[in-house]
BAVEX-147836 format. One line per 2 residues: number of its first residue (from 1); their letters; for each residue x, y negated, z negated of N, C-alpha, C. Coordinates in steps of 0.2 Angstrom, whole numbers. Atoms other than C-alpha are relative to their C-alpha. Layout:
NUM) A) X/Y/Z/X/Y/Z/X/Y/Z; ...
! end
This chain:
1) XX) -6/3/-4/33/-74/128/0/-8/-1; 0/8/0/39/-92/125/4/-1/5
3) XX) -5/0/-7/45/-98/141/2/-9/-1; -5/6/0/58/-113/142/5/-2/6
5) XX) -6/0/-7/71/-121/154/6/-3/-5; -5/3/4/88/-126/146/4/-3/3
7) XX) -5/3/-4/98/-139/152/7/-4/-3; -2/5/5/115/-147/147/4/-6/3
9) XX) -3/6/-4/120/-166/150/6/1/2; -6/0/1/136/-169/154/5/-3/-7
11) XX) -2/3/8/140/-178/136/-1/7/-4; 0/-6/4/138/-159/131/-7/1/-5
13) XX) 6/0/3/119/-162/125/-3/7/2; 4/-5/-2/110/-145/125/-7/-2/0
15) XX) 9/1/0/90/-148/131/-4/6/1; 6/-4/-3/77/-136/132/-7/-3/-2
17) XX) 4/2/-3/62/-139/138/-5/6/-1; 7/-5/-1/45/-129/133/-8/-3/3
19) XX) 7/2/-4/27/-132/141/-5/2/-5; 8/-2/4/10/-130/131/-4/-6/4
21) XX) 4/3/-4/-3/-138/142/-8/0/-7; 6/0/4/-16/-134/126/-1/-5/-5
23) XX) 2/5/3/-11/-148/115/2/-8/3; -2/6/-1/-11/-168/116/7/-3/-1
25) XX) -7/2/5/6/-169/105/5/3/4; -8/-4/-4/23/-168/111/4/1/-7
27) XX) -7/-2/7/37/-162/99/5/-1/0; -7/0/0/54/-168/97/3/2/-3
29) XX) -2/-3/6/66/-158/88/6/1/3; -7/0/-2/84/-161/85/3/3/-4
31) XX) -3/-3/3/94/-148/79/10/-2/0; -6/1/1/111/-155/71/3/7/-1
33) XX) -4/-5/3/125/-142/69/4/0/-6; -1/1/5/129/-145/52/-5/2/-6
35) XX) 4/0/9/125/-141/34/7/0/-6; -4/1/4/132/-140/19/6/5/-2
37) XX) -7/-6/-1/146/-128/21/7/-3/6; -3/0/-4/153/-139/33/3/-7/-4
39) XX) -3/6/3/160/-152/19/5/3/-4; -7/-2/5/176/-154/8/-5/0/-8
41) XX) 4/-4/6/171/-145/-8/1/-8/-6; 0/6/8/177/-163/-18/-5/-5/2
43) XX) 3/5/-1/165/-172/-8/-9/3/3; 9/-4/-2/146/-162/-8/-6/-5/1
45) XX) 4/6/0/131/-168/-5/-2/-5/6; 2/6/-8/135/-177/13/-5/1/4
47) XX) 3/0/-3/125/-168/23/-8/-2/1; 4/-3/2/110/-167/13/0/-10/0
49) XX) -1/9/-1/115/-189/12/-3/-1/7; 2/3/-7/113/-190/29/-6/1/3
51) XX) 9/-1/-2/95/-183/31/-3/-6/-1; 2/7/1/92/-198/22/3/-5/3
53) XX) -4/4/-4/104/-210/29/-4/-2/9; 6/1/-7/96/-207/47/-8/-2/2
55) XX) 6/4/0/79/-215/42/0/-7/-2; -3/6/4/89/-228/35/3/-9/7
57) XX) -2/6/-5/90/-240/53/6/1/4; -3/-1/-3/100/-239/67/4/-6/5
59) XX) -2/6/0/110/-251/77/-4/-5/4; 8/5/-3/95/-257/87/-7/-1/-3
61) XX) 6/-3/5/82/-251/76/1/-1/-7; -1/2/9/80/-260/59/-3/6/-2
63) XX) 4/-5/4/68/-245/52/-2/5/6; 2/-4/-6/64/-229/61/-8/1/-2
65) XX) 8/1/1/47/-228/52/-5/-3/6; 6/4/-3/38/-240/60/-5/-1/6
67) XX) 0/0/-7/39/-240/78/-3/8/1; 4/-8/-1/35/-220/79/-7/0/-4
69) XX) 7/-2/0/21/-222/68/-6/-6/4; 4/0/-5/14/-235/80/-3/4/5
71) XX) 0/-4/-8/16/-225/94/-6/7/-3; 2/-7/2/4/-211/83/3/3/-4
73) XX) -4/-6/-1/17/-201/79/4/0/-9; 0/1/10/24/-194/61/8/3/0
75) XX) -6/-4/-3/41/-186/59/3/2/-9; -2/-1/6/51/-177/46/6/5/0
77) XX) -7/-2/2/67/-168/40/5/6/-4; -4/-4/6/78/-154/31/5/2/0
79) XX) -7/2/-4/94/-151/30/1/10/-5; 0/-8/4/100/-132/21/9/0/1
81) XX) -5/-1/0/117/-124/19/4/0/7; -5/0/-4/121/-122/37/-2/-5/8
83) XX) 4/5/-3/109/-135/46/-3/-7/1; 5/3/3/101/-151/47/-5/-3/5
85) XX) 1/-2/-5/85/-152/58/-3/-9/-1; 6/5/-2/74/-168/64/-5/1/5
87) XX) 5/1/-8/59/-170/72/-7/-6/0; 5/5/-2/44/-181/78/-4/5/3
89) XX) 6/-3/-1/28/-175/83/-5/-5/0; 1/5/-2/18/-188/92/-4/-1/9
91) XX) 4/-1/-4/5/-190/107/4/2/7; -3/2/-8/10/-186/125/4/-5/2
93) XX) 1/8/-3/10/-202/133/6/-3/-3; -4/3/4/20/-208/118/9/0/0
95) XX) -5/-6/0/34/-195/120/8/-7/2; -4/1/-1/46/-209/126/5/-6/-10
97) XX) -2/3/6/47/-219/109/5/6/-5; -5/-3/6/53/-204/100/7/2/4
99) XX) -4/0/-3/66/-201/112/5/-8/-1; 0/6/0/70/-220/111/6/0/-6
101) XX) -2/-1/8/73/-216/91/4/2/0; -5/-6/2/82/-202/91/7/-1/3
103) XX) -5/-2/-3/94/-205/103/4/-9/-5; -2/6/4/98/-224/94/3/1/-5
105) XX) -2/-2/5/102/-216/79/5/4/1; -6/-2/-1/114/-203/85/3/-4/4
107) XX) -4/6/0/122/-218/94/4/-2/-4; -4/5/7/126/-226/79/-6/-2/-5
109) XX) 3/3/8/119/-228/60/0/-5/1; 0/6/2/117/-245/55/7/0/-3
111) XX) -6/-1/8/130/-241/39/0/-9/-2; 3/6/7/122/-256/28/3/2/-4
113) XX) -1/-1/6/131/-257/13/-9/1/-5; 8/-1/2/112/-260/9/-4/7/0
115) XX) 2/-5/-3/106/-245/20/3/5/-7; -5/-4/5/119/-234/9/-4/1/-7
117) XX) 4/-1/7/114/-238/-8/-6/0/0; 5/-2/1/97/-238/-7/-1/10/3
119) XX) 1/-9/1/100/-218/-1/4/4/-1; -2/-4/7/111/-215/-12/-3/0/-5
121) XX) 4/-2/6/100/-219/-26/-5/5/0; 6/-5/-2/85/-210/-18/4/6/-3
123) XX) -2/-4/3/97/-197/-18/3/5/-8; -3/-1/6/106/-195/-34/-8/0/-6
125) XX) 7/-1/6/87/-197/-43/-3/6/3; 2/-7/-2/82/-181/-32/1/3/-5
127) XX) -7/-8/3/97/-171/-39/-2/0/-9; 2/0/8/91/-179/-57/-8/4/0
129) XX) 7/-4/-1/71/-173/-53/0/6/-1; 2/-6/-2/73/-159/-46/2/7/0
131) XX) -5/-6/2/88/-150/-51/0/-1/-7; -1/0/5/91/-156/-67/-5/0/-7
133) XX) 2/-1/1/78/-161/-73/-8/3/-4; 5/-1/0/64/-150/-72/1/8/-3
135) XX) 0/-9/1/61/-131/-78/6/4/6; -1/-5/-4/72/-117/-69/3/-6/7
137) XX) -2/2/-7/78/-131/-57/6/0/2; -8/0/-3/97/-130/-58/3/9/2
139) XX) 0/-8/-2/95/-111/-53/6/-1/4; -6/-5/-6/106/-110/-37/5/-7/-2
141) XX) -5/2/1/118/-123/-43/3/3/-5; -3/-6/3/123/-109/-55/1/8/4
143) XX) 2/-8/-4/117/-93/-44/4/0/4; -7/-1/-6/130/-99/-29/5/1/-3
145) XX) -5/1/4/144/-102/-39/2/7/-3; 0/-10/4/141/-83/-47/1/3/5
147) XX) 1/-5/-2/138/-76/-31/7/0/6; -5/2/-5/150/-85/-19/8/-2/-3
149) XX) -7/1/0/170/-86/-23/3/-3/2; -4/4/-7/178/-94/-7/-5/-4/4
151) XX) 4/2/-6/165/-97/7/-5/-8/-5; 4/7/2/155/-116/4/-5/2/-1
153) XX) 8/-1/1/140/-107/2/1/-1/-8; -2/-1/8/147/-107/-18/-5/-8/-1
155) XX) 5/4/1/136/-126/-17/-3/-1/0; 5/0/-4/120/-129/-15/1/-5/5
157) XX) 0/6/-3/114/-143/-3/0/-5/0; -1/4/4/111/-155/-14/6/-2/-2
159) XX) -8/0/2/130/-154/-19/2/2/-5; -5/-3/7/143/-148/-33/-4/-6/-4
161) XX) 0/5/4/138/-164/-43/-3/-7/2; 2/3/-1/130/-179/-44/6/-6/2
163) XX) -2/4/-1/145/-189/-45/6/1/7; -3/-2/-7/153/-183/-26/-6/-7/4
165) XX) 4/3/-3/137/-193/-21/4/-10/-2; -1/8/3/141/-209/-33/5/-2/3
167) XX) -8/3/-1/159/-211/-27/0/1/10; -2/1/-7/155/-209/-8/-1/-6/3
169) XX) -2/7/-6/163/-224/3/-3/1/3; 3/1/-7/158/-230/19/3/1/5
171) XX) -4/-1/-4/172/-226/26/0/9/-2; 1/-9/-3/169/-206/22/-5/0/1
173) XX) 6/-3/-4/150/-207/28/3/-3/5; -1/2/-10/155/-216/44/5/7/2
175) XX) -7/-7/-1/171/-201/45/-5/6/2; 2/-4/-1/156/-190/44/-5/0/3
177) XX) 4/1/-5/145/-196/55/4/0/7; -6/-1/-5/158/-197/67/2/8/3
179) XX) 1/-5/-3/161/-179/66/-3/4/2; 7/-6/-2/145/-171/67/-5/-3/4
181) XX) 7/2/-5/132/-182/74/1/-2/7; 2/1/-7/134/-182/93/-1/5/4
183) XX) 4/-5/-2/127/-173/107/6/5/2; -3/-8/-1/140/-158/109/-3/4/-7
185) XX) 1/-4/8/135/-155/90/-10/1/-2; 8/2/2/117/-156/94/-4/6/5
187) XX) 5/-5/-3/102/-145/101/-7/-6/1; 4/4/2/88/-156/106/-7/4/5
189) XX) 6/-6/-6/71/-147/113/-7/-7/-1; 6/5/1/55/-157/119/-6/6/2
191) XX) 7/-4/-1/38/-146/117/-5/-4/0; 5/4/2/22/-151/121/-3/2/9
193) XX) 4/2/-8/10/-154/140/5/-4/3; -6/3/-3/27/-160/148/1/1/6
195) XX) -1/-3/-4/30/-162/167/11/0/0; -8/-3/0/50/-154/165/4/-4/4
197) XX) -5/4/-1/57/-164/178/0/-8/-1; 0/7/3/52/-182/171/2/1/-7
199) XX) -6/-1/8/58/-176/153/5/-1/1; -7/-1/0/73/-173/158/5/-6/1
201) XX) -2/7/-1/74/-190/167/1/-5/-6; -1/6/4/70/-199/152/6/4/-7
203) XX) -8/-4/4/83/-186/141/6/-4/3; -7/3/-2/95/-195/152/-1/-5/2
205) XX) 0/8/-1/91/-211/153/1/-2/-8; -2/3/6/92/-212/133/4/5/-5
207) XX) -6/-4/3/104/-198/129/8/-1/4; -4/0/-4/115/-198/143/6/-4/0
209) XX) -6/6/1/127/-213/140/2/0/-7; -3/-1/4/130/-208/123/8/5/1
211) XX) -9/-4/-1/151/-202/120/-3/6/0; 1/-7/0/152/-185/123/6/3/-5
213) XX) -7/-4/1/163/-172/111/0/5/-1; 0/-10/1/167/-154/110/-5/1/-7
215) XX) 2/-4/6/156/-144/98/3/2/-7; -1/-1/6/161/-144/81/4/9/-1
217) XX) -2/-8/0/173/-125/78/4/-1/-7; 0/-1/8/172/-121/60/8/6/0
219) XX) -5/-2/4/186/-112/52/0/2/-6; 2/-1/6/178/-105/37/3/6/-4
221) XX) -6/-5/0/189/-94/24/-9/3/-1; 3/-8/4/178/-76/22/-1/0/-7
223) XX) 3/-4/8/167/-71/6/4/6/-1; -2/-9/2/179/-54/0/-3/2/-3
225) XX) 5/-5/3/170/-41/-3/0/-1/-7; 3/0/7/161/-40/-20/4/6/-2
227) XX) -1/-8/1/168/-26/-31/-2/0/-8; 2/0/4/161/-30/-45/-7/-3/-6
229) XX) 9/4/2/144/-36/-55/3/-6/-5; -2/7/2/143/-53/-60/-7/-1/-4
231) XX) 5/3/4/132/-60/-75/1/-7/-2; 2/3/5/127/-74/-82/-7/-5/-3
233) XX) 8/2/5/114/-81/-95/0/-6/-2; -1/8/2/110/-99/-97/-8/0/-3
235) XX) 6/1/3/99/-105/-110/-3/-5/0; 5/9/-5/85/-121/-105/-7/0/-2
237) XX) 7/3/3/71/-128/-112/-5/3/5; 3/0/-8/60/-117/-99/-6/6/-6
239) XX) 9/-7/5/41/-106/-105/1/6/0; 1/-10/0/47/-88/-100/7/1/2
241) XX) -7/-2/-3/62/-79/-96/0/0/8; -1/-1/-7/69/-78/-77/5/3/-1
243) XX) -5/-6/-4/79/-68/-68/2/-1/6; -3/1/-7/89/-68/-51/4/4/1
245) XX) -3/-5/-1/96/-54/-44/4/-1/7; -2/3/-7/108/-59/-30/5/6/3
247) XX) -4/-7/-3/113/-44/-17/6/-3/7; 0/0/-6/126/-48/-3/-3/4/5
249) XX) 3/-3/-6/120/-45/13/4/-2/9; -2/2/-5/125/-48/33/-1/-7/2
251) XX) 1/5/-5/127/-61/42/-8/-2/7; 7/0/-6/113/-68/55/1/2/7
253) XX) -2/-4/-9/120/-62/71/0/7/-2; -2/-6/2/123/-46/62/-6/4/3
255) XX) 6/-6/-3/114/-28/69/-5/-2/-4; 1/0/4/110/-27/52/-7/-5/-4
257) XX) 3/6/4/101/-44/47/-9/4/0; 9/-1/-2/82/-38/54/0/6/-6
259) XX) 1/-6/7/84/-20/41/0/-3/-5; -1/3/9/87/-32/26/-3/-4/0
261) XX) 7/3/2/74/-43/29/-5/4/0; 7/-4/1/61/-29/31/3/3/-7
263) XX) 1/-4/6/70/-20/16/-3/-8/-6; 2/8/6/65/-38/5/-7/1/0
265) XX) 9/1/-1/48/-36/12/-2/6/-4; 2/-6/4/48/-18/5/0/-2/-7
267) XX) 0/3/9/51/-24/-12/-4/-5/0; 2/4/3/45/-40/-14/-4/-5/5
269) XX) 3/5/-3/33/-47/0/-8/-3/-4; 5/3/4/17/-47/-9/-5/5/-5
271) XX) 3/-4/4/5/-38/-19/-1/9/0; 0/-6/0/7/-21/-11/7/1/2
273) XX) -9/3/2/26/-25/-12/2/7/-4; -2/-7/6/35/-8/-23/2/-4/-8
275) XX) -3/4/7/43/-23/-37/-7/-2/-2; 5/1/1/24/-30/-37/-4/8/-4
277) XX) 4/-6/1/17/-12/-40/1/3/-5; -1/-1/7/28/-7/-53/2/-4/-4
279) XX) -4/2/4/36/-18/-62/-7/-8/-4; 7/5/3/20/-30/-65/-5/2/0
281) XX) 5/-4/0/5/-20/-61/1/5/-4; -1/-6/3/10/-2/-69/3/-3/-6
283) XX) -5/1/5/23/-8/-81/-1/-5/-5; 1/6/4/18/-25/-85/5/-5/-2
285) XX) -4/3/3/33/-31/-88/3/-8/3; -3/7/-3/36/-48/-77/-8/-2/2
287) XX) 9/5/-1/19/-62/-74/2/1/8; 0/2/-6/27/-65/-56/7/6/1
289) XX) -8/-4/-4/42/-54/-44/-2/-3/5; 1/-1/-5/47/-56/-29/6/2/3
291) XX) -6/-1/-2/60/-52/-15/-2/-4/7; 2/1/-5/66/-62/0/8/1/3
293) XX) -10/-1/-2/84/-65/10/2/-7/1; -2/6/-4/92/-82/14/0/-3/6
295) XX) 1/2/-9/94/-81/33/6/-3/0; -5/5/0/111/-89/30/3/3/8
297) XX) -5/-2/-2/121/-89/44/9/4/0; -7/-4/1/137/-83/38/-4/6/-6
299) XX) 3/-5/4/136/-68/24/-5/-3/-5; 3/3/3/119/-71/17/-3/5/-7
301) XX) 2/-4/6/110/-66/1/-7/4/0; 7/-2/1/95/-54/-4/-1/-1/-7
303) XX) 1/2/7/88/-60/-19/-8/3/-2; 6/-4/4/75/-51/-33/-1/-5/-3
305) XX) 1/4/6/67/-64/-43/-7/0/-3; 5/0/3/54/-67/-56/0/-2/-5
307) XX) -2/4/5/49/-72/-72/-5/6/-6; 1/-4/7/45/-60/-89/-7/-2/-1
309) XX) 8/1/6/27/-57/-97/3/0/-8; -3/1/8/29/-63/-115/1/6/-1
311) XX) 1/-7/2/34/-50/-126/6/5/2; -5/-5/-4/46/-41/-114/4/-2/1
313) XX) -9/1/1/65/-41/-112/2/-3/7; -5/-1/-5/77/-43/-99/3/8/0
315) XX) -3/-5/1/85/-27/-105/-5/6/5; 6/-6/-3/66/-19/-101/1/1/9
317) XX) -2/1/-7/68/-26/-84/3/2/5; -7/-2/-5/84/-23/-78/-2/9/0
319) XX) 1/-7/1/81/-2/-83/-4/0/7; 4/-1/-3/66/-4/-74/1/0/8
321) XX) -2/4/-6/73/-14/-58/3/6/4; -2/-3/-3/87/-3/-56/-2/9/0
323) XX) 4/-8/-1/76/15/-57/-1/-3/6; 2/0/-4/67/7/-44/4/-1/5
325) XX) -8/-2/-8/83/4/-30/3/6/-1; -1/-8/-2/88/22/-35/-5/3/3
327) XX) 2/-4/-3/74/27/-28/-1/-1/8; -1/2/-7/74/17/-13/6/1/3
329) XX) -7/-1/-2/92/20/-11/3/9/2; -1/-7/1/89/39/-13/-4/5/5
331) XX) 5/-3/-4/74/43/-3/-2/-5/7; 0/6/-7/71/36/14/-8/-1/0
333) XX) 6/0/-2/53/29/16/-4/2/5; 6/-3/-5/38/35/25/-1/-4/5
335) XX) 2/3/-5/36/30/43/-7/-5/-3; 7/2/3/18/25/35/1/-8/-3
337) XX) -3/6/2/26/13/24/2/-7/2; -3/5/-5/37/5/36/-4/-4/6
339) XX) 5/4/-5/23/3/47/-3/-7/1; 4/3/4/12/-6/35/4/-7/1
341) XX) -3/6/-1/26/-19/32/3/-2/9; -4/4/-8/32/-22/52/-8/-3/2
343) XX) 6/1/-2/13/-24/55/2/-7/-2; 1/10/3/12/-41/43/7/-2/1
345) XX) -5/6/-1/30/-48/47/-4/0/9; 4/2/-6/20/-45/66/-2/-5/0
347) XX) 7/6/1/5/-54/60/3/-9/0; -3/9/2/17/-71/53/1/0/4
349) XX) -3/4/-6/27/-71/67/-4/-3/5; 6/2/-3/12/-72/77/-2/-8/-1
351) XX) 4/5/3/3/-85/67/6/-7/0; -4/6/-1/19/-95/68/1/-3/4
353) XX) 0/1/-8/21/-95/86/-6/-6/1; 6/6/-4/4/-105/88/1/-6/-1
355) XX) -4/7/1/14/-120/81/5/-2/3; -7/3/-3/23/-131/93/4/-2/-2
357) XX) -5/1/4/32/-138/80/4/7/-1; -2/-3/3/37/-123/74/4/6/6
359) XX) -5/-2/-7/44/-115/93/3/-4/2; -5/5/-2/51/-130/95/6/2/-5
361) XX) -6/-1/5/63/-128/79/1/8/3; -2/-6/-2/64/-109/83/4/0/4
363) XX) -4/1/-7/70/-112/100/7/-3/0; -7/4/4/84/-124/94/5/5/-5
365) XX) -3/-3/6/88/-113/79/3/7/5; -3/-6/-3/90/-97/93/7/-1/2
367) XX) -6/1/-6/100/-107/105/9/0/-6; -4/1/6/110/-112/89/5/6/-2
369) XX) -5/-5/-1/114/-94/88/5/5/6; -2/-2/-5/118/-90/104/-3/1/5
371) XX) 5/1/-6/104/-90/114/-7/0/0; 8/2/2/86/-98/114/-2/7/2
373) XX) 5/-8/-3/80/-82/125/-1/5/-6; 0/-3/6/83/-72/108/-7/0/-2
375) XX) 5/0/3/68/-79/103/-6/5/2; 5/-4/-5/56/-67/115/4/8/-2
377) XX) -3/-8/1/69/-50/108/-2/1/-5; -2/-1/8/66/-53/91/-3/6/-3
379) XX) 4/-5/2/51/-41/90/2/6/2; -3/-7/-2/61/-27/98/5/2/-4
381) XX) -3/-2/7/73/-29/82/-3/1/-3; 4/-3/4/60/-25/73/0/7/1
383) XX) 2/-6/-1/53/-12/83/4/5/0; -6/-7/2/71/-3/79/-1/3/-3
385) XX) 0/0/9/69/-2/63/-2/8/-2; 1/-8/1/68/18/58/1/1/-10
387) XX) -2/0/6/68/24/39/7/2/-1; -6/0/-1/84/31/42/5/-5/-2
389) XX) -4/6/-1/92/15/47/-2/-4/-8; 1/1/7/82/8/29/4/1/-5
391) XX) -2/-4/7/89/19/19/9/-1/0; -5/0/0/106/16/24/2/-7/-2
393) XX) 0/8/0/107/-5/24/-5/2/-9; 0/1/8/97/-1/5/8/0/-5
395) XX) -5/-6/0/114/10/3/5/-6/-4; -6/4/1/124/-3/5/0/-5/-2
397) XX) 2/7/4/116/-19/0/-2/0/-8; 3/1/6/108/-14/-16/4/5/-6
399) XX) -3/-3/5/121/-9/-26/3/-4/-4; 0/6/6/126/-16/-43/6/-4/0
401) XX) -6/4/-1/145/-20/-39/0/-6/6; 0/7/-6/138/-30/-24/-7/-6/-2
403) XX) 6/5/4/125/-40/-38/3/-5/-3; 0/5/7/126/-57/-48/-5/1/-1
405) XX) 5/3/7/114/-60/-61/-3/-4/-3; -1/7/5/109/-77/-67/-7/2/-3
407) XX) 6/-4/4/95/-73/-81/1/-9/-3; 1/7/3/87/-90/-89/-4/3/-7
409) XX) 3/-4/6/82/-86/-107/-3/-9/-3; 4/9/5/70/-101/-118/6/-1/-6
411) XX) -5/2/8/81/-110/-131/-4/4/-6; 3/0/8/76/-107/-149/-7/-4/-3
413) XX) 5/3/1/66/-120/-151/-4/-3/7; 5/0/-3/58/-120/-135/-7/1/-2
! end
């Protein structure tokens, strides 16, 4: 059980407050309400700009480095399709410096022409590293696009393009920091050996006078159902073939979400996985599989992925792939089986919990969906879980009209 208290300012700031009396570290964690679904499709990239941009000096604060790492303390960032999180981690005692930071920074950017450019260039040399050019790295800049038609999730995070980045003014960041960085649009949780009513005091001594606005309300048009299979093959300077098998799936509030993450585990969590056992081990036919789920909040994806042992097809593959979902889609699993895997997502959940950072992010991320307390049920979504229910979420999810396909094959002279 993680116990918290949740409070919210009058500027519409949501706080929750956890206790751990076992370590010396406190944990800040600020959960914006944004990601990359919440931009104009001819201007991608912003969110994913602003991870950077907020390390980039604030209007009191030349540099946010410095000053937290006197105080101890270290901090760090990510931003995703439908989020972007911050946090600090930093001794007790210290706890008021990251408070100090964070709240300067949602106050108000710096917005340097200086600041700017230097995190645009960072960025746009990412998009060239990481995406472009590196093996297998422009995957989901083709895979969304395939799998998504309407909904924003059709971009990665990174953006549509590098030049959405190159051409953004200062007057569209400022536009966009304006409408998502303040506390209605924010989640901010402090964990750590905290006494809860002096936190609170100092949450409101350096959040409190910040403007207050309504919560951000999205407008987003609906993915139409899939009704038909989607391929495509890009050929790339890469050592082995790849594959991607993208299934829709539910949403994250959805009944359904918790059976399509255990059925991902069923296929492809790890060595005693069904895609691990035949399609690599017995069969031989891929060096690496695996299967997981996105977690998106709006309709997300289950994805099969892997990469060919020399020698072997794509053709062999896919044969092989889909015998293997008719069987799963035909036959309901053995309580035994099902056991096996609820056991080890137990075991992780567990293992994650002993990390304050990482109940701190959770905590934000619940409230995000509608209620931090969720985080204390989650195991009871599990514990629903029947083969029945399996075999019918397989039923629906893993069918081939509701598949794209991105398959990467080695050039010629590769």
């Amino acid at each position: 059980m993680i116990e918290f208290e949740k409070h919210t300012l009058k500027n519409g700031l949501t706080v929750l407050l956890h206790h751990d009396q076992t370590t010396p570290l406190a944990v800040v964690n600020i959960l914006y309400n944004v990601g990359a679904r919440d931009e104009d499709e001819s201007k991608t990239g912003f969110a994913h700009l602003f991870e950077h941009l907020m390390f980039g000096g604030s209007v009191h604060i030349p540099e946010f480095d410095t000053p937290l790492q006197a105080a101890g303390g270290e901090n760090n960032a990510f931003t995703s399709n439908d989020i972007t999180n911050y946090y600090d981690v930093l001794p007790v005692q210290n706890l008021e410096t990251a408070l100090w930071l964070e709240s300067d920074r949602m106050l108000s950017l710096a917005f340097t022409p200086k600041s700017l450019e230097v995190q645009r260039s960072v960025v746009i040399e990412e998009f060239k590293q990481r995406y472009l050019n590196q093996p297998y790295g422009d995957v989901w800049l083709n895979l969304r696009p395939l799998a998504y038609k309407v909904h924003p999730y059709k971009w990665a995070t990174i953006g549509k393009e590098i030049s959405h980045i190159e051409n953004a003014t200062m007057d569209d960041v400022k536009a966009f920091f304006s409408e998502h960085y303040h506390p209605g649009n924010a989640i901010l949780c402090i964990a750590g050996d905290i006494d809860f009513k002096d936190t609170l005091e100092l949450i409101e001594k350096w959040f409190g006078g910040i403007e207050g606005k309504p919560r951000n309300q999205r407008n987003l048009q609906p993915e139409p159902v899939q009704n038909e299979f989607r391929s495509l093959n890009l050929e790339r300077d890469v050592p082995s073939h790849a594959f991607y098998y993208a299934f829709k799936m539910v949403d994250r509030n959805h009944s359904d979400y918790y059976t399509a993450d255990v059925l991902s585990d069923i296929l492809g969590q790890d060595k005693s996985a069904r895609l691990f056992l035949k399609l690599k081990k017995e069969l031989q036919i891929t060096s690496e599989i695996n299967a997981y789920i996105t977690g998106s909040l709006d309709q997300g994806l289950l994805i099969i992925t892997g990469k060919l042992n020399e020698g072997r097809t794509l053709e062999e593959l896919d044969e092989a792939l889909w015998n293997l979902i008719d069987e799963l889609t035909t036959t309901a699993i053995s309580e035994r089986e099902l056991e096996k895997v609820l056991a080890k997502i137990r075991t992780s959940k567990a293992f994650q919990e002993q990390g304050i950072l990482n109940r701190a992010m959770n905590l934000c991320y619940y409230e995000l969906l509608g209620d931090a307390s969720e985080i204390n049920r989650e195991s009871d979504h599990y514990k629903a879980i029947d083969p029945q229910n399996l075999l019918r979420v397989a039923q629906e999810v893993l069918r081939k009209e509701n598949c794209s396909l991105l398959t990467i094959t080695p050039t010629a002279n590769a």
